[in-house]
Backbone as JSON, one array per atom type, in Angstrom:
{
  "sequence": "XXXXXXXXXXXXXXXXXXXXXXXXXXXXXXXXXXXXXXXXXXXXXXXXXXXXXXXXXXXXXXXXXXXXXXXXXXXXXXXXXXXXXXXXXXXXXXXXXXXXXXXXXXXXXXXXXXXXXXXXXXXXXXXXXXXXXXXXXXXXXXXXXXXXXXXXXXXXXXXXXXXXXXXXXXXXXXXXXX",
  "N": [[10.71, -11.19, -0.3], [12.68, -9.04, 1.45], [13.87, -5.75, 3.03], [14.94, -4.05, 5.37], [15.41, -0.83, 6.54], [17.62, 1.66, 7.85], [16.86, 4.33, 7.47], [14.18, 6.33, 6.03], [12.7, 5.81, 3.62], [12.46, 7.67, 0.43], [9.82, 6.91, -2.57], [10.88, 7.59, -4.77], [13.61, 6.24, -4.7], [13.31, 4.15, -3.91], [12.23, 3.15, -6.27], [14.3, 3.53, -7.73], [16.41, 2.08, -7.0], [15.05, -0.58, -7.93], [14.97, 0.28, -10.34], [17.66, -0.26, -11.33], [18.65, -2.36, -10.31], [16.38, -4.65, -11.27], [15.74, -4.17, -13.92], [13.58, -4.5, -15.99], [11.66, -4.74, -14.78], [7.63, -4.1, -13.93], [6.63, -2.13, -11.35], [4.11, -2.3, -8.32], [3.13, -0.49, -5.74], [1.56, -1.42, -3.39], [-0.45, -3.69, -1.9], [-0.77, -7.45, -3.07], [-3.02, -7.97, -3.3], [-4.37, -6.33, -4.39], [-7.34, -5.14, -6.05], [-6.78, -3.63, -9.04], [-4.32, -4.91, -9.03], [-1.39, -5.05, -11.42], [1.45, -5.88, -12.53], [4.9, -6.99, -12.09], [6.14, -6.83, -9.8], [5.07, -6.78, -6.57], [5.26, -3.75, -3.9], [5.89, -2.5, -0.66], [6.52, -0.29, 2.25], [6.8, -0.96, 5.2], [6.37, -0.09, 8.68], [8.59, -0.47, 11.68], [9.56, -1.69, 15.21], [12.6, -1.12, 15.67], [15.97, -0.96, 15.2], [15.67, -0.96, 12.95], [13.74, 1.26, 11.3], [12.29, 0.96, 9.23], [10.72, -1.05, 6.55], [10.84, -2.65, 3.76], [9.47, -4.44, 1.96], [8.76, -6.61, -0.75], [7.19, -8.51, -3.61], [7.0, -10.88, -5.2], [6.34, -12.03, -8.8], [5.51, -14.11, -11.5], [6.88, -15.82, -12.11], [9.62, -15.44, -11.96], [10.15, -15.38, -8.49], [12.28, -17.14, -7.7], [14.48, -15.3, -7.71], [14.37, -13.52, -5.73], [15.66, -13.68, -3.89], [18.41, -12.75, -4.31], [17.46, -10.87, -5.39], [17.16, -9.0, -3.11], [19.57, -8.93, -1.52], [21.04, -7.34, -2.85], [19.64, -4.91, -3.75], [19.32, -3.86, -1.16], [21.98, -3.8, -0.38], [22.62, -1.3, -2.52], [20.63, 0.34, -1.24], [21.55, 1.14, 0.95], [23.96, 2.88, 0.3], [22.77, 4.67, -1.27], [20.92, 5.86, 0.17], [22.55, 6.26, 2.5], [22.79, 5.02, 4.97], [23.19, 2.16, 7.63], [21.27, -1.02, 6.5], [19.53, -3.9, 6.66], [18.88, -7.49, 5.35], [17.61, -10.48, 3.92], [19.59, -13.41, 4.87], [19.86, -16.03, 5.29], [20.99, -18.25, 3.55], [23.68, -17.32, 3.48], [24.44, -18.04, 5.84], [26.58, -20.35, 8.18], [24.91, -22.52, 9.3], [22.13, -23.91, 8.15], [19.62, -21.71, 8.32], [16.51, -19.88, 9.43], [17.49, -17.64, 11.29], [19.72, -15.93, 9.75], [20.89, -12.87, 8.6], [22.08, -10.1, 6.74], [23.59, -7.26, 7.14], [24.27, -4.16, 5.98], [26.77, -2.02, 6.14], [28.48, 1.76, 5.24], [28.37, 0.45, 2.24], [29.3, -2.43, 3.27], [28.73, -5.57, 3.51], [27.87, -7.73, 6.53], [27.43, -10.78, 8.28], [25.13, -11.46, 9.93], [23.23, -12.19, 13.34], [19.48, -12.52, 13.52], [18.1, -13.65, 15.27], [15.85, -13.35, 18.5], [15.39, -10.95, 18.37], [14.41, -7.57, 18.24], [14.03, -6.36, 16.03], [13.18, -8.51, 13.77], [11.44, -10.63, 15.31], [9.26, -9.42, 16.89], [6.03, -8.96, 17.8], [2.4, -7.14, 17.68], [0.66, -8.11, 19.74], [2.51, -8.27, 21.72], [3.68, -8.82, 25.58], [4.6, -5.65, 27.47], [6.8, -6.85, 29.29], [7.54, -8.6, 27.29], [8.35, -7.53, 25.36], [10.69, -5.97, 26.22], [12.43, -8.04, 26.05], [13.2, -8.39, 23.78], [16.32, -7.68, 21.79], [18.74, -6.05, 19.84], [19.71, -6.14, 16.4], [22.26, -8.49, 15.96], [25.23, -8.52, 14.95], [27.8, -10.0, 13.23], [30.76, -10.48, 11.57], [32.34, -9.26, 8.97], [31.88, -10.39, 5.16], [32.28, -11.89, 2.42], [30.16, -11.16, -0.67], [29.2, -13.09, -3.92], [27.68, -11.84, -6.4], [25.38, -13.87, -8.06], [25.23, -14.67, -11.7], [22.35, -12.45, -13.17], [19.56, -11.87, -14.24], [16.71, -9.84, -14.4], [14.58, -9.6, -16.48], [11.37, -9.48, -18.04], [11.13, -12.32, -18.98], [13.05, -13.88, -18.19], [15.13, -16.39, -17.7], [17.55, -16.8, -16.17], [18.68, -16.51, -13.8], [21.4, -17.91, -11.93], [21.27, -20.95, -9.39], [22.91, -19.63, -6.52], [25.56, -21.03, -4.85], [24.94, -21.08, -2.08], [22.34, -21.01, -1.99], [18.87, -21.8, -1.87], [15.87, -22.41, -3.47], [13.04, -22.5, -1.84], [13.26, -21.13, 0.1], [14.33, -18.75, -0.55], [12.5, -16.48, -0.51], [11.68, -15.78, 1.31], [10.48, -13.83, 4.39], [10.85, -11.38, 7.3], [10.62, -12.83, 10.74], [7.39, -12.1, 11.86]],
  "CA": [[11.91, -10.4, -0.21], [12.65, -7.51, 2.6], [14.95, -4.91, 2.81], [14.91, -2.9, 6.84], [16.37, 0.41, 6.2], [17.57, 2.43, 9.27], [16.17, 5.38, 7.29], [12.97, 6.4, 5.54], [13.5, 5.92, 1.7], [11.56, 7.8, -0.84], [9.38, 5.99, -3.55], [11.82, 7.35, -5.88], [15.54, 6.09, -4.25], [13.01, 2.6, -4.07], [12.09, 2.93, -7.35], [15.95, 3.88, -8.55], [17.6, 1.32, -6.44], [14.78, -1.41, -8.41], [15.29, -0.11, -11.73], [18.99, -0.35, -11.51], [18.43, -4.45, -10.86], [15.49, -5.09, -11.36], [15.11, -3.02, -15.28], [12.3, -4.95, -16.97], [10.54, -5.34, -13.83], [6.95, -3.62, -13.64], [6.2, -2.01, -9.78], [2.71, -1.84, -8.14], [2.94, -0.09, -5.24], [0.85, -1.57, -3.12], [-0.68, -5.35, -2.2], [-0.98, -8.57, -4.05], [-4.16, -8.53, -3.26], [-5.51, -5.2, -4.63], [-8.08, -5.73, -7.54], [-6.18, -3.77, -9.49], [-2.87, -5.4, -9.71], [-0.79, -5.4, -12.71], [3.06, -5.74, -12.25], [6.07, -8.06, -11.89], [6.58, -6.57, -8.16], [4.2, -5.51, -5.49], [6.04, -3.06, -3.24], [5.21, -1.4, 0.22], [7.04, -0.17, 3.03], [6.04, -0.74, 7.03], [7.11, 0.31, 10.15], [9.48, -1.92, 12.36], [10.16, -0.88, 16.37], [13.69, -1.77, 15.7], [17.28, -0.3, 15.01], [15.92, -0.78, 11.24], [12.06, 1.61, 11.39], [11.27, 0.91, 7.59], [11.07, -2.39, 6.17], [10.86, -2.61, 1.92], [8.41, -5.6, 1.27], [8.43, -6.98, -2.19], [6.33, -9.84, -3.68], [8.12, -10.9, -6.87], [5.2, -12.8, -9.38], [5.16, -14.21, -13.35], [8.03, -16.99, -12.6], [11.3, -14.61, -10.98], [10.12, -15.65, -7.59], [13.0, -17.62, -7.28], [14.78, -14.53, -8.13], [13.76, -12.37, -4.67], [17.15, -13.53, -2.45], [19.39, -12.0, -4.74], [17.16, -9.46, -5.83], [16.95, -8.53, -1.49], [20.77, -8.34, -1.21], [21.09, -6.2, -4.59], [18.96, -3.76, -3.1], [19.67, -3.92, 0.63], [23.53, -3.12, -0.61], [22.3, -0.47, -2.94], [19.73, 1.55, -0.34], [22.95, 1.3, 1.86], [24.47, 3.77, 0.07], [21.59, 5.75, -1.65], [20.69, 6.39, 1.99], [23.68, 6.88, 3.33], [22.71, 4.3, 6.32], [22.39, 0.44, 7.7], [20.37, -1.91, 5.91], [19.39, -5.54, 6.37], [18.16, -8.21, 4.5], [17.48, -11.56, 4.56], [21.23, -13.73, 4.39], [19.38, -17.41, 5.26], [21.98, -19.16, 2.31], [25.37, -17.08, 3.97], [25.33, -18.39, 7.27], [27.2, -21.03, 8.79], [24.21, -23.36, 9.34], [20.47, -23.72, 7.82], [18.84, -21.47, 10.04], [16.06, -18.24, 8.85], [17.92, -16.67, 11.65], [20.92, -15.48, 9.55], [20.7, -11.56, 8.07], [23.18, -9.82, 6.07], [23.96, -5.85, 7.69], [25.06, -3.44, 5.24], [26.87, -0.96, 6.68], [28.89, 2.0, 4.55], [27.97, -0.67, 1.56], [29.75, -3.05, 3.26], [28.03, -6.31, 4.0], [28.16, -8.14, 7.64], [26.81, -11.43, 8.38], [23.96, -10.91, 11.28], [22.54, -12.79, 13.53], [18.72, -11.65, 13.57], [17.26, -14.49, 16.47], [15.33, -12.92, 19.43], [15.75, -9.07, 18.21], [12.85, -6.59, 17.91], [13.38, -6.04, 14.46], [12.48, -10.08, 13.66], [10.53, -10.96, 16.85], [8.46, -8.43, 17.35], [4.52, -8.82, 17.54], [1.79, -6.56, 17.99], [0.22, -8.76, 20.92], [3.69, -8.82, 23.06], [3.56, -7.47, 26.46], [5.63, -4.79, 27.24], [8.05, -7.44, 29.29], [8.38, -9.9, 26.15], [9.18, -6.67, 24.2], [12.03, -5.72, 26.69], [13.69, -8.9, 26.08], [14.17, -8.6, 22.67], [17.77, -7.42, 21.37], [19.32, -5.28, 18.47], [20.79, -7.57, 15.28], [23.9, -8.84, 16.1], [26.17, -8.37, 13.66], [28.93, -10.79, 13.37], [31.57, -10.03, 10.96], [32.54, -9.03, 7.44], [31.52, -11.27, 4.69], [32.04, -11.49, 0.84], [29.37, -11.81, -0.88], [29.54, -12.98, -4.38], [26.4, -12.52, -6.57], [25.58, -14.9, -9.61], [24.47, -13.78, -12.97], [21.07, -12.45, -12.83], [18.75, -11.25, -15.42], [15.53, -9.77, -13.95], [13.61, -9.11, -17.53], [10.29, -10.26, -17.45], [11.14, -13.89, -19.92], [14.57, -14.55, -18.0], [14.91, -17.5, -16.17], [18.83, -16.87, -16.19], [19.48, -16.68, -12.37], [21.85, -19.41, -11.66], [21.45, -20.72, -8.6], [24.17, -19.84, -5.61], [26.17, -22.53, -3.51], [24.37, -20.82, -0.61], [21.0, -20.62, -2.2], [17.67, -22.97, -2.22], [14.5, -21.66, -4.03], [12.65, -22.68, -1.34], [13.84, -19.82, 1.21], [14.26, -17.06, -1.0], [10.99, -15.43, -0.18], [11.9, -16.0, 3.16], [10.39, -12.54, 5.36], [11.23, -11.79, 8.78], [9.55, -13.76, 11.59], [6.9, -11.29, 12.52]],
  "C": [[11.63, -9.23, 0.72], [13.96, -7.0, 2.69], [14.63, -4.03, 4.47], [15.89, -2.12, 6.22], [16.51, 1.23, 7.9], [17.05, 4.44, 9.44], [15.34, 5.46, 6.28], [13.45, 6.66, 3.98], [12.19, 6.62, 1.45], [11.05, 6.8, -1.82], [10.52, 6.53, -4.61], [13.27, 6.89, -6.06], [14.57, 4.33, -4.74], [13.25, 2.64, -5.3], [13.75, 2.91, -8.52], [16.77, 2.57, -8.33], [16.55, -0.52, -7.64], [14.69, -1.12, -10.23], [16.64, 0.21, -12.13], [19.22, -2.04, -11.6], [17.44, -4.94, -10.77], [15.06, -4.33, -12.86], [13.95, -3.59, -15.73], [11.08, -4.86, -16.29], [9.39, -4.09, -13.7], [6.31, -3.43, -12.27], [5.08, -1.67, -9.37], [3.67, -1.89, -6.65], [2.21, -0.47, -4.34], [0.13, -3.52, -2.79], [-1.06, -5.68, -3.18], [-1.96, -8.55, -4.32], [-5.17, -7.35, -3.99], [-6.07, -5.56, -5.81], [-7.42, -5.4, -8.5], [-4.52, -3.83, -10.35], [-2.29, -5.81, -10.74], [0.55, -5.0, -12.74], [3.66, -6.88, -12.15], [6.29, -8.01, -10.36], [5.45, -5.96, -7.28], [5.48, -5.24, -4.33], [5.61, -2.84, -2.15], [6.54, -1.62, 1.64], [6.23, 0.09, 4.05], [6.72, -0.5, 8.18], [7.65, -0.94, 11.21], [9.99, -0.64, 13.79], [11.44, -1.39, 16.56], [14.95, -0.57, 15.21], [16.9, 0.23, 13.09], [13.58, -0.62, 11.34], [11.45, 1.12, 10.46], [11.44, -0.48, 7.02], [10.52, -2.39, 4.79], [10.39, -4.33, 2.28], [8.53, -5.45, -0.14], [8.22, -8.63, -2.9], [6.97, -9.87, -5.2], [7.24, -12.41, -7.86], [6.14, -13.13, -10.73], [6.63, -14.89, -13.22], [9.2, -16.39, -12.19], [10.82, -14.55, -9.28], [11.49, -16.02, -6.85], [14.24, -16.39, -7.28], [15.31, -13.46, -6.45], [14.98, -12.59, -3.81], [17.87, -12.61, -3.07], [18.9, -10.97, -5.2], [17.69, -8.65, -3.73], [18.56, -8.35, -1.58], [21.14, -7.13, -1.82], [20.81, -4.81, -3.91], [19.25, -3.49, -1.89], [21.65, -3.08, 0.21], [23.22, -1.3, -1.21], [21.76, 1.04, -2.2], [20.24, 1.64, 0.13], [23.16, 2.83, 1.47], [23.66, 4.79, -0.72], [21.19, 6.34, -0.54], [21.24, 6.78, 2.62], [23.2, 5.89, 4.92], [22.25, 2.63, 6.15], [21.3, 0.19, 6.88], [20.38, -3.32, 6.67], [18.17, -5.98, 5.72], [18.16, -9.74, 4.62], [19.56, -12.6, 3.88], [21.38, -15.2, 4.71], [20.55, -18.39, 4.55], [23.6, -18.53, 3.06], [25.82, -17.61, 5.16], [25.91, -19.32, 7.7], [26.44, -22.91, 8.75], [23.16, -23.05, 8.54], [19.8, -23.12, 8.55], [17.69, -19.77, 9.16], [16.57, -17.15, 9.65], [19.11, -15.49, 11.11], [20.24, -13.83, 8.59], [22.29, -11.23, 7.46], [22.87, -7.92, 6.92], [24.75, -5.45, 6.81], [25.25, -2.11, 5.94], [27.98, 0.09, 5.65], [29.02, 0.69, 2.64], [29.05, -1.66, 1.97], [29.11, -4.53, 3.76], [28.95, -7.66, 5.52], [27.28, -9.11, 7.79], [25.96, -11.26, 9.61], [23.19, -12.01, 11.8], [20.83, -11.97, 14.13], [17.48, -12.48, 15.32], [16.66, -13.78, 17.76], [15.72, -11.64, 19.16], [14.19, -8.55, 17.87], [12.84, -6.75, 16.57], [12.74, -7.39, 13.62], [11.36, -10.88, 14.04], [9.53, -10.16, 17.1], [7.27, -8.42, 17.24], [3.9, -7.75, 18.38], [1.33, -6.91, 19.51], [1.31, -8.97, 21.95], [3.17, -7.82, 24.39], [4.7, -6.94, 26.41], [7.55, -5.64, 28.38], [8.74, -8.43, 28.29], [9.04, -8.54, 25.23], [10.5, -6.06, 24.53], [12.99, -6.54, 26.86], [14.36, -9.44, 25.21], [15.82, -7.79, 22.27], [17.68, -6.59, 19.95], [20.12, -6.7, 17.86], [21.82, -7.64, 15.81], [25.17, -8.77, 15.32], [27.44, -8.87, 14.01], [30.09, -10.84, 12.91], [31.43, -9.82, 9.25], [32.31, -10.2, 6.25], [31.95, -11.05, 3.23], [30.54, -11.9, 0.14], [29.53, -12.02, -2.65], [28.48, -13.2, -5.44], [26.4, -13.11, -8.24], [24.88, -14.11, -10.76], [22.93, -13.47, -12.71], [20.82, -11.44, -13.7], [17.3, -11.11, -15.35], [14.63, -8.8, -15.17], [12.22, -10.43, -17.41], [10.1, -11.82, -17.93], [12.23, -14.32, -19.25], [14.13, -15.61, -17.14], [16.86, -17.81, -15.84], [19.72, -16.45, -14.87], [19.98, -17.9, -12.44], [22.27, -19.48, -9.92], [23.2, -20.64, -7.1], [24.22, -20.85, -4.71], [25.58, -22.36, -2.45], [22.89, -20.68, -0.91], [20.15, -22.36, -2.46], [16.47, -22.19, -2.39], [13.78, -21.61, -2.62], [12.58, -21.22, -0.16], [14.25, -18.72, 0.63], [13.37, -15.77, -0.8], [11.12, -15.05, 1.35], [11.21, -14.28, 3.84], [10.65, -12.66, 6.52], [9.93, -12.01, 9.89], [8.76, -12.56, 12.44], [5.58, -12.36, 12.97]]
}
């Protein structure tokens, strides 16, 4: 799950915006990989040379994996307006076709379907030169969207997501193509 913010969140707007939907869920701060990890969520925010600087990483363990699309919109809507600015998130299940290019753009919490294909904030590697990096693009943002989200019960025994018409486990984890 990822969340680009177009401004620098606090650990405590994160932490507000994940225990508003996410309540049961326990947050480590930090990688999967640290020795010692003990949580439902590892967290961390990284830098993106894009329209959207901050990018909200979260690794979602103990069986609510499948969980992480609709948790990513939840939140992506939410830090919208806790922030007072753009968001995106991943929107793979809203678009048109099967494609990891599709994003969701929350703007005033309003959500916009996005196309994210050849843009810095997606595309973007360390190793580019500086002409592959001038030929990436800003998201695209395509129009207004509803979005309509399904029951969801992120306590640490639920398994009471049901999945959406636009959703496949498989691609929920989905991150952007760095």
């Amino acid at each position: 799950m990822w969340v680009g913010l177009a401004r620098e969140p606090t650990r405590e707007l994160v932490e507000q915006a994940f225990a508003r939907h996410a309540s049961g869920a326990k947050l480590w701060w930090g990688d999967l990989a640290d020795p010692g990890f003990d949580a439902d969520i590892a967290i961390s925010i990284e830098p993106n040379p894009s329209e959207f600087p901050f990018v909200l990483h979260g690794w979602v363990v103990d069986g609510q994996e499948s969980q992480q699309y609709e948790l990513g919109l939840r939140l992506a809507g939410e830090l919208c307006m806790l922030l007072d600015c753009p968001t995106i998130c991943d929107g793979s299940h809203h678009g048109p076709t099967k494609s990891p290019c599709w994003s969701i753009v929350w703007q005033c919490g309003v959500p916009f379907l996005a196309d994210d294909c050849g843009t810095l904030f997606a595309d973007f590697q360390d190793d580019m030169s500086l002409e592959e990096w001038r030929q990436l693009g800003p998201v695209k943002i395509l129009h207004a969207i509803g979005i309509d989200p399904w029951p969801f019960d992120f306590s640490p025994t639920s398994t009471a997501a049901a999945p959406s018409q636009h959703a496949s486990a498989a691609a929920r984890g989905a991150a952007p193509r760095a």
